[in-house]
TIVEXBA-65794 format. One record per residue (C-alpha): residue in three letters; residue number from 0; x, y, z. Coordinates in pm, whole numbers, plus 32768, in hexadecimal, padded with zeros to 4 digits. Each point is the difference from the previous one (the first is absolute). Layout:
REM residues N
  residu  num     u     v     w
     ALA  NUM     X     Y     Z
...
//
This chain:
REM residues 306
  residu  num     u     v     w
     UNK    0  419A  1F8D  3B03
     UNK    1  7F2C  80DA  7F07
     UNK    2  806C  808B  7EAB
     UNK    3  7FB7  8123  80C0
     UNK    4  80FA  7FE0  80F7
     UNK    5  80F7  7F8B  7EF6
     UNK    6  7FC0  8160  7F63
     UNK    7  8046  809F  8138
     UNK    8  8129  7F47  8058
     UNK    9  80A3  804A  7EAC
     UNK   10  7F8E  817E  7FFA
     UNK   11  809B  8010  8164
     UNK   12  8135  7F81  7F8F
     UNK   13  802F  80F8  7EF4
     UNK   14  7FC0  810B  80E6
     UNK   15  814A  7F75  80CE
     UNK   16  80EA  7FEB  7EA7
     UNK   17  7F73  814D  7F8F
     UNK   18  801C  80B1  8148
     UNK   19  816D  7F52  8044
     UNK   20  8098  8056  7EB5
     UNK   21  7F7E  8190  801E
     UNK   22  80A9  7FF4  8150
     UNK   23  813D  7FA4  7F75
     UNK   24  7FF5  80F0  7EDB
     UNK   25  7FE4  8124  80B6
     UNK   26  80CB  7F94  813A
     UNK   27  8120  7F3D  7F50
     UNK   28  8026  815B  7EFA
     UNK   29  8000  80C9  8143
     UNK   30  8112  7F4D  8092
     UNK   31  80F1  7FD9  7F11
     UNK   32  7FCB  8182  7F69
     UNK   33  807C  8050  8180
     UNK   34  80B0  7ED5  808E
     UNK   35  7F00  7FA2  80F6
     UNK   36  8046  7EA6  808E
     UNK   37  7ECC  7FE2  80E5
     UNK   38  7F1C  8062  7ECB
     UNK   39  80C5  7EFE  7F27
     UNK   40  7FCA  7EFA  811E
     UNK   41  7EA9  8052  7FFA
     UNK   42  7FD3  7FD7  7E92
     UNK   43  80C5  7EC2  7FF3
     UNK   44  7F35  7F6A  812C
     UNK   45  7EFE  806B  7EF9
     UNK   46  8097  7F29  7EE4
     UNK   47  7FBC  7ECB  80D5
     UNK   48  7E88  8042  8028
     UNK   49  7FEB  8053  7EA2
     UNK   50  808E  7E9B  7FC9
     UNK   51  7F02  7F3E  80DE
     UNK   52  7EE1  80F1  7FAF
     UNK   53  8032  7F6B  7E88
     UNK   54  8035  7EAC  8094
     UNK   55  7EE6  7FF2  80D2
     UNK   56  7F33  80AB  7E89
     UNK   57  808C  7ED9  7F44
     UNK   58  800C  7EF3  8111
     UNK   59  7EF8  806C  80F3
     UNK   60  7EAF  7FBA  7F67
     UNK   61  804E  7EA4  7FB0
     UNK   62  7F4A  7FFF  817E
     UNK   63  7EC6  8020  7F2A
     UNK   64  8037  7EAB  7EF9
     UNK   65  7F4D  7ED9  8055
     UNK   66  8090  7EBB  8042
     UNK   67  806B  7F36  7EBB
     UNK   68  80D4  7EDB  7FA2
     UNK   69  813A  80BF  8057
     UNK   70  7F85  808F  8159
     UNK   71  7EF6  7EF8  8078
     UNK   72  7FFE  80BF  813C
     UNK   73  7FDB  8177  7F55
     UNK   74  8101  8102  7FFF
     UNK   75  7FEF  808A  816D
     UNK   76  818D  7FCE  8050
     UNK   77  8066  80BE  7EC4
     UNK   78  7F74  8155  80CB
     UNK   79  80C4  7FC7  813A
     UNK   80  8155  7F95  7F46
     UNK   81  7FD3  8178  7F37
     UNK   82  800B  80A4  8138
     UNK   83  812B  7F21  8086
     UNK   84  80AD  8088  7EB0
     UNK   85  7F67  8162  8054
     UNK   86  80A2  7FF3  8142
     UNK   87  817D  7F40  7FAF
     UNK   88  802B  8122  7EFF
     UNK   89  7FB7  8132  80EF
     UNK   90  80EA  7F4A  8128
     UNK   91  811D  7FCD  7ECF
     UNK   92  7FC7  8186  7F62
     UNK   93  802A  8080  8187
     UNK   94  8149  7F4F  804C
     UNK   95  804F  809B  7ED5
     UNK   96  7F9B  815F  8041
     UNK   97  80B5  7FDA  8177
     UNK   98  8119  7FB0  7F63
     UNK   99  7FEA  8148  7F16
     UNK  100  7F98  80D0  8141
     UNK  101  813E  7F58  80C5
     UNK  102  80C3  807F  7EE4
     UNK  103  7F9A  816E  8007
     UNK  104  8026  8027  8154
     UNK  105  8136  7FAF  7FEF
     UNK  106  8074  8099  7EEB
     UNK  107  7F30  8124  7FEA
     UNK  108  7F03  8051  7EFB
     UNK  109  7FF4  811D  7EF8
     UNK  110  7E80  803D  8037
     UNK  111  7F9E  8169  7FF8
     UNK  112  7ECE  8089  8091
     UNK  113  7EBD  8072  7F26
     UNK  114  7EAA  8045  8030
     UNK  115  7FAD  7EFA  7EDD
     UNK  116  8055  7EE3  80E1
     UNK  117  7EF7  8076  810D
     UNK  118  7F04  800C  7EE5
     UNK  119  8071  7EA8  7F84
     UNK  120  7FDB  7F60  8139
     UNK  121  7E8E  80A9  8038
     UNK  122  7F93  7F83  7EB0
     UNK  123  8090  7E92  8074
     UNK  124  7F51  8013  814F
     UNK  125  7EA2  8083  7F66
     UNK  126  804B  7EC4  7EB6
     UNK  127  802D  7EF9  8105
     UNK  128  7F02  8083  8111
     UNK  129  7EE6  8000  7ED5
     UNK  130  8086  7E8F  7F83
     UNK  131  7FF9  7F66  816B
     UNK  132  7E81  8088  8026
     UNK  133  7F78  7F67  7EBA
     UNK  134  80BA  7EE2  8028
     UNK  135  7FAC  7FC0  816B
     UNK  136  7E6E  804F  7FD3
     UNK  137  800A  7EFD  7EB1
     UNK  138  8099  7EF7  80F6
     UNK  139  7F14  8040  80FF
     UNK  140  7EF3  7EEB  7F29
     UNK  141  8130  7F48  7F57
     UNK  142  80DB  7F7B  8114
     UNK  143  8123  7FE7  7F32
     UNK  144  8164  7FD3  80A4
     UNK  145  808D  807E  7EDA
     UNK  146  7F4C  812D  7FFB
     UNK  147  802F  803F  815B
     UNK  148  818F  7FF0  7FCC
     UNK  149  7FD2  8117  7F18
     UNK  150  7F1C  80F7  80DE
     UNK  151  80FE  7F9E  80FC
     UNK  152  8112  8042  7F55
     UNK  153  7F41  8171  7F97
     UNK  154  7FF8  8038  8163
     UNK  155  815F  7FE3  8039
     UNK  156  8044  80CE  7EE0
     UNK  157  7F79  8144  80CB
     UNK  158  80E9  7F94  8141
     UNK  159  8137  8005  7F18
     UNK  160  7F9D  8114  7F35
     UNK  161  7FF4  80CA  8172
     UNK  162  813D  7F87  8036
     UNK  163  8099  8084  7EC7
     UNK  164  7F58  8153  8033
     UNK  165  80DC  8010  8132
     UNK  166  8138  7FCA  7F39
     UNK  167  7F9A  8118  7F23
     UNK  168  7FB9  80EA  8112
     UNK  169  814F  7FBD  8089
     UNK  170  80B2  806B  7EBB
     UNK  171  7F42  8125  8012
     UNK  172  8083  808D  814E
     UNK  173  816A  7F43  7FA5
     UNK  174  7FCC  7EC3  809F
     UNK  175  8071  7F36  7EC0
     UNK  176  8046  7EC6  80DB
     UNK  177  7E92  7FD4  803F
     UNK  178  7FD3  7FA8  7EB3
     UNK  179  807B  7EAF  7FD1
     UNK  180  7FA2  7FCA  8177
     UNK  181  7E8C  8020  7F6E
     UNK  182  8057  7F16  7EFB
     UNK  183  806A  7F32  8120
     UNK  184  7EED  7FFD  80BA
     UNK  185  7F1D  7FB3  7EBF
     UNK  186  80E6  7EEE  7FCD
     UNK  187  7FD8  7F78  8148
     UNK  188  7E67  8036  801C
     UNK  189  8008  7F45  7E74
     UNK  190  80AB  7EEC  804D
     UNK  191  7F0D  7FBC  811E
     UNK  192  7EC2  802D  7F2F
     UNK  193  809C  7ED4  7F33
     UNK  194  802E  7F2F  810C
     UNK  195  7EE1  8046  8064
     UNK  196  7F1F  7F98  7EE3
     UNK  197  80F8  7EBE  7FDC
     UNK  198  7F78  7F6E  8165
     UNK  199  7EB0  8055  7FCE
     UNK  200  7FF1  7F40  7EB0
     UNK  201  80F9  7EDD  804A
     UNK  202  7EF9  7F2F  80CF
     UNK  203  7EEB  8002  7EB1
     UNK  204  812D  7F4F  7F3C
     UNK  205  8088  7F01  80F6
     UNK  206  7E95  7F88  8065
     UNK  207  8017  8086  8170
     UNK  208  7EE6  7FC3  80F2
     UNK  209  7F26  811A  8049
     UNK  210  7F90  805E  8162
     UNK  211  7F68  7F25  811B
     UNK  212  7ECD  80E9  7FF9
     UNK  213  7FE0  7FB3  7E8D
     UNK  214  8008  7E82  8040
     UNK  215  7F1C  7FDA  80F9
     UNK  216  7F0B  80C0  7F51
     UNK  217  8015  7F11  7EDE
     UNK  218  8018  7EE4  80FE
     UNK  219  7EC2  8082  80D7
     UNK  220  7F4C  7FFE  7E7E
     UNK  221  8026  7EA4  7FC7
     UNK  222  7F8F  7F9D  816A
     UNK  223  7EDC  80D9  7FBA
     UNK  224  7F40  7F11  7F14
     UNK  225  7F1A  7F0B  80D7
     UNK  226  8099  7EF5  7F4D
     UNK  227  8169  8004  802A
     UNK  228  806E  7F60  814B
     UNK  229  814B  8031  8008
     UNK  230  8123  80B8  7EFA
     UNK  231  816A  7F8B  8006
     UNK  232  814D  803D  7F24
     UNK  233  7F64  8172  7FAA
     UNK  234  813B  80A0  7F55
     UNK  235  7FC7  8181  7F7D
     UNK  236  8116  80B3  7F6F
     UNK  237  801A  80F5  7EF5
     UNK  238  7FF7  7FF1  7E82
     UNK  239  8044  813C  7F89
     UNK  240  7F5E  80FE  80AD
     UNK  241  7ED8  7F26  8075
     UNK  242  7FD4  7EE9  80CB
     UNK  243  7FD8  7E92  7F84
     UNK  244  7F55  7F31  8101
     UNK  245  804D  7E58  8024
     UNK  246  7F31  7F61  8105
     UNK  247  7F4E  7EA4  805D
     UNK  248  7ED2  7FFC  8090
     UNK  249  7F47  7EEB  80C5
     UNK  250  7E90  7F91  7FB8
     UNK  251  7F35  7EFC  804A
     UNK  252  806F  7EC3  7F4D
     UNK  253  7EA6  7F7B  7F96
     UNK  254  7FA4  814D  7F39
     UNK  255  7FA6  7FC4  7E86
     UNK  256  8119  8054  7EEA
     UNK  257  7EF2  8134  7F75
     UNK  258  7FBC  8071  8181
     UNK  259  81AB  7FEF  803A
     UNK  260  802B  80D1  7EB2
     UNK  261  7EF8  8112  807F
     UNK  262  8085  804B  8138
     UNK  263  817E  8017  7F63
     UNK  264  7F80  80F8  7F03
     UNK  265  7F51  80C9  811B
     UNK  266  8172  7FE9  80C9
     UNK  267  80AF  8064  7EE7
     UNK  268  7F16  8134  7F7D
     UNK  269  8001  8067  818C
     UNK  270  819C  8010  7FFB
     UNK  271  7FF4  80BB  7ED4
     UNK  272  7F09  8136  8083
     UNK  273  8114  8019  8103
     UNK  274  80B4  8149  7FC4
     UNK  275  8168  7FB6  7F7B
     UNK  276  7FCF  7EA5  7FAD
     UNK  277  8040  7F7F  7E9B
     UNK  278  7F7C  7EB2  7FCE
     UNK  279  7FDA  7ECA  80FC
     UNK  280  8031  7E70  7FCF
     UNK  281  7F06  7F41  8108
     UNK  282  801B  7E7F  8038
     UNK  283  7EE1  7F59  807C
     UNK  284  8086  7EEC  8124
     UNK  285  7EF1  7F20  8095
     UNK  286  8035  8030  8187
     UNK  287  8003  7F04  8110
     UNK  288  80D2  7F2B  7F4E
     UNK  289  8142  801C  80EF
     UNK  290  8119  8090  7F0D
     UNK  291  8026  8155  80A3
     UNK  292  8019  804C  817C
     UNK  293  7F42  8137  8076
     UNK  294  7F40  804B  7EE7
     UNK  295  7F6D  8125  808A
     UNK  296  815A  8072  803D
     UNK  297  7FB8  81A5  8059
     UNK  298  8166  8050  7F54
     UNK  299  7F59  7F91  7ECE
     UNK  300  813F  7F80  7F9D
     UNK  301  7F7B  7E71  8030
     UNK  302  80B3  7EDC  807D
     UNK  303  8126  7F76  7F46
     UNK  304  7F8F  7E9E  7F79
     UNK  305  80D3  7ED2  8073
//
């Protein structure tokens, strides 16, 4: 990554704290002035994505640090564990707000009708709308999960700010009960957003295995020099948001050490133009010499030595 992009990635986040905490200025003062619990859901759903927005500004471009003595691998998990925080604080700030929605409906609400919530709510849906667009077209050449929680999470924003317009609507023509049913319903469509952005992060942490397509690409690259005769024990799984890439690779025995050395650095730099893949570990195994069954093995997975 580029200073550049680091630029962009940090000006993109302060578009999502400055755009979040506007939104709940003007929507939480509208709601409590007339006792609006879908606007006050709203706002509070906003609370949580003004927390990860300044998590993801203070956490997020540590993406962009090199490796050092600390990281030897670089930084690349520390983006997908922000957006696992991102996401266990929106699921935790919904149960709360379907809790508070519960509550109303049961117990009524004192929320009076006004045409100031209307025009809070359009000034949220126009904030967030503007937000998700710059933050989705500076993504578009970053490729940052982190980032992509955030214009997600914009997104949802509009959904539950509809939802709370309906609530307002029905205090207008004496509906009251709608209200915290619209708080319900953002509740309900936060809490999945959270979840959401939990499972799609998860597998970067816990070093899941990407897709079969994936491996045999990186598989079919290794096979592809005219010196590698067979590839066994390839393991890929993710570090971070990238792949890391283990394999050994079978040559002919007899090759010089300086001959053996070129054609590893030519398998390595060939892993690492692959798209999504991090950095790659090749070991050179002389073939022929019996220790693996089925060297050729089309799985690419290898033979399991006795």
């Amino acid at each position: 990554m580029t200073g550049r992009d680091e630029r962009r990635f940090a000006r993109a986040s302060w578009a999502n704290v400055l755009g979040n905490a506007a939104k709940i200025l003007v929507e939480g003062a509208a709601g409590l002035a007339f006792g609006s619990v879908a606007l006050l859901a709203d706002a509070a759903h906003s609370i949580a994505d003004l927390i990860a927005s300044v998590v993801v500004l203070v956490w997020g471009d540590t993406r962009f640090k090199d490796p050092d003595a600390s990281h030897p691998h670089g930084h690349s998990r520390i983006e997908p564990l922000t957006a696992l925080f991102v996401g266990a604080v929106i699921v935790l700030l919904g149960l709360n707000l379907l809790y508070e929605s519960a509550h109303g409906l049961a117990f009524g609400t004192d929320a009076v009708f006004s045409p100031l919530l209307l025009a809070a709510l359009a000034f949220a849906m126009v904030d967030m709308y503007l937000v998700y667009r710059y933050t989705t077209w500076v993504n578009e050449s970053i490729g940052s999960t982190a980032l992509h929680a955030l214009a997600t999470d914009c997104l949802n924003d509009l959904y539950t700010s509809i939802a709370a317009v309906v609530g307002v609507v029905g205090l207008f023509f004496g509906f009251g009960a709608l209200d915290p049913i619209a708080g319900g319903l953002v509740s309900l469509l936060v809490v999945w957003q959270g979840v959401d952005i939990c499972r799609e992060n998860l597998p970067y942490l816990v070093g899941a295995a990407p897709s079969e397509t994936e491996r045999e690409t990186i598989r079919e690259t290794l096979l592809a020099h005219p010196d590698v005769e067979g590839v066994h024990d390839l393991t890929v799984f993710y570090d971070g948001t990238v792949l890391e890439v283990e394999a050994h690779v079978e040559v002919d025995g007899e090759l010089t050490l300086l001959a053996a050395h070129g054609i590893e650095t030519d398998l390595v730099q060939a892993l690492r133009a692959i798209d999504g893949v991090g950095d790659a570990h090749v070991h050179l195994d002389p073939s022929g010499i019996g220790e693996w069954k089925d060297a050729d093995d089309p799985t690419g997975r290898g033979p399991s030595v006795p």
